[in-house]
C-alpha positions as CSV (number, residue, x, y, z in Angstrom):
1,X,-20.5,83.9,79.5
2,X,-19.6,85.8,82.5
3,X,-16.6,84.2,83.8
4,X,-15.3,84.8,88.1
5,X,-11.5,84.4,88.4
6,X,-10.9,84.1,92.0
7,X,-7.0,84.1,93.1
8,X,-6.9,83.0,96.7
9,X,-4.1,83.9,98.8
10,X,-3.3,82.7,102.8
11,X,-4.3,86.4,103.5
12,X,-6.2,87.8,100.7
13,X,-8.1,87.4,97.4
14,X,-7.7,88.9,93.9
15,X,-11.0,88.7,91.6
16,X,-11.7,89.9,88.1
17,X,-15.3,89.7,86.4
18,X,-15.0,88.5,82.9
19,X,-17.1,88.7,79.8
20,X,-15.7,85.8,77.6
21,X,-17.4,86.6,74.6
22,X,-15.4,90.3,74.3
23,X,-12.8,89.2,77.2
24,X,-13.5,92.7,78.6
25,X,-12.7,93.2,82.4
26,X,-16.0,94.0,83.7
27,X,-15.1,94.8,87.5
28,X,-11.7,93.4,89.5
29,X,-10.4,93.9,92.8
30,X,-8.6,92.4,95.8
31,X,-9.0,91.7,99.8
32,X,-7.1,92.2,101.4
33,X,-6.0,91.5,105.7
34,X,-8.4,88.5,105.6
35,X,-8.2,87.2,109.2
36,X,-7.0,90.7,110.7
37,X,-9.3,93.3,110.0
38,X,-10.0,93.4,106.5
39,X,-9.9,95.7,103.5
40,X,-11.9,95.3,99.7
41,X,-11.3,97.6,97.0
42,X,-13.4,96.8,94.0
43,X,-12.7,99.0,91.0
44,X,-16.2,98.4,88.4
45,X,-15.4,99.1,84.8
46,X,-16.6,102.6,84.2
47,X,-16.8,103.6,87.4
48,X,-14.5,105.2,90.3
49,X,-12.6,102.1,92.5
50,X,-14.0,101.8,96.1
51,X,-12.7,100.9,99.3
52,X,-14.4,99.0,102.4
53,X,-12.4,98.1,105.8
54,X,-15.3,95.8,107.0
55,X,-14.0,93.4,109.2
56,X,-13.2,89.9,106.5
57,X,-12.5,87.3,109.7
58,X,-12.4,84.5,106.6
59,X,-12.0,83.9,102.8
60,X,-15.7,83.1,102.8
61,X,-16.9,86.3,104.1
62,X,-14.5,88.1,101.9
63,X,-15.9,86.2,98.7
64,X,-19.7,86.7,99.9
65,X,-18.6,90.5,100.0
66,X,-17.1,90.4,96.5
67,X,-20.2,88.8,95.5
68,X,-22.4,91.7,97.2
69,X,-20.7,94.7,95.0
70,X,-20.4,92.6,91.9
71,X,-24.1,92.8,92.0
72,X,-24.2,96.9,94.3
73,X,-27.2,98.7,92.7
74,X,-24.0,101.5,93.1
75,X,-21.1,99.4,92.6
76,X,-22.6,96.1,90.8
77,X,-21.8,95.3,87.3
78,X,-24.4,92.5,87.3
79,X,-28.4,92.5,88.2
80,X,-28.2,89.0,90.1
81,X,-25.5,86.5,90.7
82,X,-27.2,84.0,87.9
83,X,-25.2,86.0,85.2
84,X,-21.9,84.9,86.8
85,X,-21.7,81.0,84.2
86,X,-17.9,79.7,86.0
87,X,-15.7,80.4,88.6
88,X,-12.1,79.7,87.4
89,X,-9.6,79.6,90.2
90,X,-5.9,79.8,89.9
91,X,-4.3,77.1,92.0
92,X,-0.6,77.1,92.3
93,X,0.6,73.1,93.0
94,X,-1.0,70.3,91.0
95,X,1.6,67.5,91.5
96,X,2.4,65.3,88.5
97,X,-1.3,64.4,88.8
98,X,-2.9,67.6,86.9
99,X,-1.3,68.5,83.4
100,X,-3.9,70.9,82.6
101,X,-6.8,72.5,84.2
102,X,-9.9,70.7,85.0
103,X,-13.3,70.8,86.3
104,X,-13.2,71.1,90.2
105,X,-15.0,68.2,92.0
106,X,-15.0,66.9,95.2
107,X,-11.8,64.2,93.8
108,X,-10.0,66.9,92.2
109,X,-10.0,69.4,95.5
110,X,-8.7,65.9,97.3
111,X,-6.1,65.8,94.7
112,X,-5.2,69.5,95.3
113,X,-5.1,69.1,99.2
114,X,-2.5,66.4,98.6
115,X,-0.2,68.6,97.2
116,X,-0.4,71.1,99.8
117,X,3.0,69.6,101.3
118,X,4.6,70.9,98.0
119,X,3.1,74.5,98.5
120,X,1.7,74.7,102.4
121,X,1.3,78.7,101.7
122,X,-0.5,78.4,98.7
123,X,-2.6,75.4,97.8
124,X,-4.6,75.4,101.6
125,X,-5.5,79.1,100.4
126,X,-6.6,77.7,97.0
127,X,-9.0,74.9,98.3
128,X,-10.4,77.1,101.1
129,X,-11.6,79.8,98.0
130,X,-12.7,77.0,96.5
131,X,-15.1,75.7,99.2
132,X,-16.4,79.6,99.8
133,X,-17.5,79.6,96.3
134,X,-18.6,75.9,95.9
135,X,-20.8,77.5,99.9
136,X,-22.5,80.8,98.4
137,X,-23.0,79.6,94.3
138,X,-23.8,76.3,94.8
139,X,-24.2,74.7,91.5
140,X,-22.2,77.3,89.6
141,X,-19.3,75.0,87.3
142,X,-15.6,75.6,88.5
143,X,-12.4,75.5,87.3
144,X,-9.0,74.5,88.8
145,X,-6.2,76.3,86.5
146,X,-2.7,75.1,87.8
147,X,0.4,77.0,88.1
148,X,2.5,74.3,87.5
149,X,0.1,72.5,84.3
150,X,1.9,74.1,81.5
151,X,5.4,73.2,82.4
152,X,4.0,69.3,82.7
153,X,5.4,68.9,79.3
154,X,9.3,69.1,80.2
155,X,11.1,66.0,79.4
156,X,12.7,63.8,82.1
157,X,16.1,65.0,81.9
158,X,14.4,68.3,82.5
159,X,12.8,67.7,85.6
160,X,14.6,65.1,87.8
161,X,16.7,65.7,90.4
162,X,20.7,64.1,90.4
163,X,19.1,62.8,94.1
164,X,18.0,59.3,94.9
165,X,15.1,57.7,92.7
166,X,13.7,56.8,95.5
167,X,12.9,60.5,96.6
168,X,10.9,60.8,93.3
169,X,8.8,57.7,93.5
170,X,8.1,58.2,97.0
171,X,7.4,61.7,97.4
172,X,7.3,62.9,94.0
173,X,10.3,65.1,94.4
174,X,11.0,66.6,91.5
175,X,11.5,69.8,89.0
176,X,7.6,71.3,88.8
177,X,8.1,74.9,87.8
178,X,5.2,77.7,88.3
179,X,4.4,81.1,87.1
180,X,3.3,78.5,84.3
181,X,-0.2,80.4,83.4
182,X,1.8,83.2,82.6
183,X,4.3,81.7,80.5
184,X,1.5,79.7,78.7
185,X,-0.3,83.2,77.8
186,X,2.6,84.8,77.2
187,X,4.1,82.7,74.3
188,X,0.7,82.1,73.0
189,X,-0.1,85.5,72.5
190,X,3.4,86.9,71.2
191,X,3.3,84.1,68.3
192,X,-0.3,85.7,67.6
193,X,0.9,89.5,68.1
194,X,3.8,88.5,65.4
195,X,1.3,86.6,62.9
196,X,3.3,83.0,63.5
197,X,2.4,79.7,64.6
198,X,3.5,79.2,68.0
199,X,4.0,75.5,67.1
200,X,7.3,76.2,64.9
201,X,8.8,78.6,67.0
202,X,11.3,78.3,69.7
203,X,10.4,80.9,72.9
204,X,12.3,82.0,75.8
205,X,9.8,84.0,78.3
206,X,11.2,86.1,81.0
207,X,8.4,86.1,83.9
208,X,10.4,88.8,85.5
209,X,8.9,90.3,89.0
210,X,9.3,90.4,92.8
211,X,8.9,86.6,92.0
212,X,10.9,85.8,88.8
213,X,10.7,82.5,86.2
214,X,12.3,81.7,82.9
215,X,10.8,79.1,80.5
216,X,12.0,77.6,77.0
217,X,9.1,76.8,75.3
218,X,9.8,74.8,71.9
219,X,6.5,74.0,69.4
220,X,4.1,75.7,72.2
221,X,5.2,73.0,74.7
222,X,7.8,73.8,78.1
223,X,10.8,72.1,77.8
224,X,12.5,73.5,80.4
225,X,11.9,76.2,83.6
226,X,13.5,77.6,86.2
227,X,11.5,77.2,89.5
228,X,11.7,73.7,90.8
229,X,9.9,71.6,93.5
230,X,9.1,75.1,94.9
231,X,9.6,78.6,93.8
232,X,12.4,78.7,95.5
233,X,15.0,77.5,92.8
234,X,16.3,79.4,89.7
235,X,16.7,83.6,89.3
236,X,17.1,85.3,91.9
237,X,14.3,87.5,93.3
238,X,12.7,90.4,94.8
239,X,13.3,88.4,98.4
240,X,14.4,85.3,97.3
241,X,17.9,83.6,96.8
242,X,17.4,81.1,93.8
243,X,19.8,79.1,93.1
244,X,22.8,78.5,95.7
245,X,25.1,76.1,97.0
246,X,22.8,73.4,99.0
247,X,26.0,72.9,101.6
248,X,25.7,76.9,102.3
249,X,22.5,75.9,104.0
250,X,24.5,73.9,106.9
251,X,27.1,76.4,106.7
252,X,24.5,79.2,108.1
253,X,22.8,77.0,110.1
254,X,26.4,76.2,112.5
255,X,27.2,79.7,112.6
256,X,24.0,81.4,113.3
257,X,22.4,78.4,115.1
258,X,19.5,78.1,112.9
259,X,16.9,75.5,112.3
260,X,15.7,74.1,108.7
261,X,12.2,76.7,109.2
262,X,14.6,79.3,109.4
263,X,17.0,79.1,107.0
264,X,14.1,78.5,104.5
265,X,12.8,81.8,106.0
266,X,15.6,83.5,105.0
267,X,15.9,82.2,101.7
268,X,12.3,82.8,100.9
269,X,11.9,86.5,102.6
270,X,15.4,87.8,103.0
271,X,17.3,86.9,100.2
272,X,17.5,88.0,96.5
273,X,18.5,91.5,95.8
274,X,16.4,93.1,98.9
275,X,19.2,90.7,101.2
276,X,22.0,91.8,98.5
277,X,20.7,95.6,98.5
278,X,19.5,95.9,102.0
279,X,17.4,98.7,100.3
280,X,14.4,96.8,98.8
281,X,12.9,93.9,97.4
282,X,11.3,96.8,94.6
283,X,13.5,97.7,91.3
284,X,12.6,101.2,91.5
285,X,14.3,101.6,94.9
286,X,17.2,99.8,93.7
287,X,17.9,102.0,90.8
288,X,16.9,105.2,93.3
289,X,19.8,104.0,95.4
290,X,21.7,102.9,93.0
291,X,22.0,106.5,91.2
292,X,22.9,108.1,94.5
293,X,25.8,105.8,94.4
294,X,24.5,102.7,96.4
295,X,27.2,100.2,95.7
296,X,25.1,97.3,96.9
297,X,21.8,98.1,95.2
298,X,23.8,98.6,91.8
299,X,25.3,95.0,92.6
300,X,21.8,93.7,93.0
301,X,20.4,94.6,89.6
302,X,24.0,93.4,88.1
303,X,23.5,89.9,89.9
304,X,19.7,89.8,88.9
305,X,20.5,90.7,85.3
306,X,23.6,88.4,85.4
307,X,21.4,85.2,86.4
308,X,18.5,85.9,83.6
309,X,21.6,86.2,81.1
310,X,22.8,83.1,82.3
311,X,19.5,81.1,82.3
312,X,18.8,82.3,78.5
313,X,21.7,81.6,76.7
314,X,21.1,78.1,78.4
315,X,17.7,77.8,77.7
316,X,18.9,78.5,74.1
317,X,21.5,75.9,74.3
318,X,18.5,73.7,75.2
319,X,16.2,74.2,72.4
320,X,19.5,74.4,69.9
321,X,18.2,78.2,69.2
322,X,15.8,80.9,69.5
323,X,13.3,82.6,67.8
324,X,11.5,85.0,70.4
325,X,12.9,85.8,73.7
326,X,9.6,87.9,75.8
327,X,10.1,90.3,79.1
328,X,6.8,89.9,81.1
329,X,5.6,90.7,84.5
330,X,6.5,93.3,87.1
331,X,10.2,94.3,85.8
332,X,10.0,92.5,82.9
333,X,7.0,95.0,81.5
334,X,8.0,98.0,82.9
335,X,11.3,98.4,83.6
336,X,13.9,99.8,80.4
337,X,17.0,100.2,82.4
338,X,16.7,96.2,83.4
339,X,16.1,95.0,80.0
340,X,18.4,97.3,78.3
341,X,21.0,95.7,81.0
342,X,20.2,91.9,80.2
343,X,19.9,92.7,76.0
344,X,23.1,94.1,76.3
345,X,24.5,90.5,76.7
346,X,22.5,88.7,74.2
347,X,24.0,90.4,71.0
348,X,26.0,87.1,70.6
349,X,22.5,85.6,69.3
350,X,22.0,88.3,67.3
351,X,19.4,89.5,69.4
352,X,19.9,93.7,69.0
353,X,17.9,96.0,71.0
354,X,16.4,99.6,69.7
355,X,16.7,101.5,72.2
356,X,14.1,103.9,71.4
357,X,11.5,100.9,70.7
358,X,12.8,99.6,74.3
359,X,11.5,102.8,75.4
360,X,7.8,101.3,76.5
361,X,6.1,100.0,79.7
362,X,3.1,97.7,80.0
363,X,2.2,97.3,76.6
364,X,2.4,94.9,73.5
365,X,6.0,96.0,71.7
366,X,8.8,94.5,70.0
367,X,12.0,96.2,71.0
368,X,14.5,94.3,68.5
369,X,16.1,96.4,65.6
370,X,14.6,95.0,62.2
371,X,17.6,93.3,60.9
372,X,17.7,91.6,64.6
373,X,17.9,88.1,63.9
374,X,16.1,87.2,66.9
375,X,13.0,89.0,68.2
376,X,12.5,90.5,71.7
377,X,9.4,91.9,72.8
378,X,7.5,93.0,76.2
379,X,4.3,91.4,76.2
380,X,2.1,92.0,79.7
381,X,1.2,88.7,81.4
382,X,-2.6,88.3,81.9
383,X,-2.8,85.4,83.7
384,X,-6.6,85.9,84.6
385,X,-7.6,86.2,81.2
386,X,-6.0,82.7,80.6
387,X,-7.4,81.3,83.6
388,X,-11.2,82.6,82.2
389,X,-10.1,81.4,78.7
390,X,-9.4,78.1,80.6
391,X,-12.4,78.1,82.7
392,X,-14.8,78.4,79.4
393,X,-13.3,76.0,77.1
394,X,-13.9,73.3,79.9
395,X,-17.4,74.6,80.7
């Protein structure tokens, strides 16, 4: 089966074209400006990557154009649209309701749009991909594959809030976690890359990128995560603050005069080590500066490495151990210095890094010494190779 990932965004839309049967990428590519003026590059396997500005005033024009070069006499990677068995689409919030991914119908994209209060930039994105697709391939099957599903598993002491009950019964406020595709994929595929069965292994993963997670996952389940009702909470990130002092909010607010949409504005876009730094929300800027003798970019990677060291050895405290801690994503994958940083700190639980095999970016690689008693290894997220994984096992 030929399986459409569609990852919608407020503004743009990433896409890969999947064969499920060798789960080889058969064409990907993203759009870009949708609503401003529009831009599609489409990169077909085999073939050189092409770029379009035509104007994309909305997500269903930008999907109908994806849908025109999958099938490009040129471009195209498929003879007609009929090849194309399930769309899977990543959708970030599904509320306490969804605890793994499901068939989309007309109750399930309800379901969605109630939890658009608990991720208004994401999950109005989601449906509206949704409804492009469910508008140019009628009858096609779809998928819903939730960011927050695989963390559904925490305990309660994991994810409630010290706040009034009432809070949670009446608006659901509570610890949700996301990134949770990734973490799924992640442990899964480590435990197979070592030749062990996930389900007697404890796993920290390190979902480390502009946006940044951390997961203890115990017997293939989540038992604990870092993000919370929103992405907000937990590391801190490329613009984001994480965790902080709730009262520091008010602080801000009486001495800069700001309103609640503000100070969440600079929490969510200003913060993390780009508001640290003032450089850049980017790692390799940070250790650019930080080599010329940037005292504030060199603090941002220490406070970043600091609060991933800090969030493991209590996610290990959690599970009463670890097995397998994983670096994944943006920095996690690629970037030595960073790692080599937060191992340092880690020895205590006998986790030892090689430096040499610590020495790799974007690929599979276990960069423990052998008499480390506890593994560590970089292992590339792939989260739309999970959400087409998902997408066929329900179709």
């Amino acid at each position: 089966m030929k399986v459409l990932v569609i990852n919608c965004g407020s503004s743009s839309l990433k896409y890969q074209l999947i064969d499920s049967e060798t789960e080889s990428v058969l064409a990907k590519g993203l759009c870009e400006r949708i609503g401003i003026d529009g831009v599609l590059t489409h990169s077909p396997a085999g073939k050189d990557k092409v770029v379009f500005n035509d104007p994309l005033p909305n997500h269903t024009v930008a999907v109908s154009n994806v849908l025109k070069q999958l099938t490009d006499s040129e471009n195209g990677v498929i003879a007609d649209l009929s090849e194309i068995g399930a769309v899977g689409h990543r959708v970030v919030h599904g509320g306490e309701k969804f605890a793994s991914s499901t068939v989309i119908t007309d109750e399930v994209i309800a379901e969605i749009d109630k939890c658009s209060d608990l991720a208004p930039l994401h999950n109005p994105a989601n449906i509206i991909g949704i409804n492009a697709c469910k508008e140019l391939m009628p009858g096609v099957p779809m998928v819903a594959v939730f960011d927050t599903a695989f963390h559904q598993t925490m305990p309660e002491e994991a994810y409630l809030y010290a706040l009034p009950y009432e809070y949670y019964e009446k608006y659901a406020v509570r610890r949700y976690g996301f990134h949770g595709t990734s973490h799924s994929y992640v442990s899964k595929h480590a435990a197979e890359v070592l030749g062990k069965n996930i389900e007697d292994m404890k796993i920290i993963v390190c979902h480390l990128g502009n946006g940044a997670s951390i997961s203890a996952v115990q017997n293939g389940k989540c038992v604990e995560t870092s993000m919370g009702l929103t992405p907000l909470e937990g590391l801190v990130m490329g613009t984001r603050c994480g965790d902080i002092d709730p009262a520091i909010l008010e602080f801000i607010a009486n001495k800069e005069g700001l309103n609640v949409k503000e100070l969440l504005t600079v929490c969510n876009k200003k913060s993390g080590v780009q508001g640290i730094s003032g450089v850049s929300s980017d790692f390799r800027d940070l250790h650019a500066a930080a080599a010329e003798g940037n005292k504030r970019a060199r603090a941002a990677l220490d406070v970043f490495c600091h609060r991933v060291v800090k969030y493991v050895g209590a996610y290990a405290a959690v599970m009463n151990g670890v097995d397998l801690i994983c670096f994944t994503a943006g920095c996690g994958e690629n970037d030595i210095d960073v790692r080599a940083q937060i191992m340092g700190s880690l020895s205590y639980l006998g986790c030892k890094l090689d430096p040499e095999k610590n020495n790799v970016r974007g690929k599979d690689a276990v960069i423990t010494t052998a008499d480390s008693t506890v593994t560590a290894m970089v292992i590339p997220t792939n989260e739309e190779l999970a959400i087409a994984r998902e997408t066929v096992a329900l179709v």
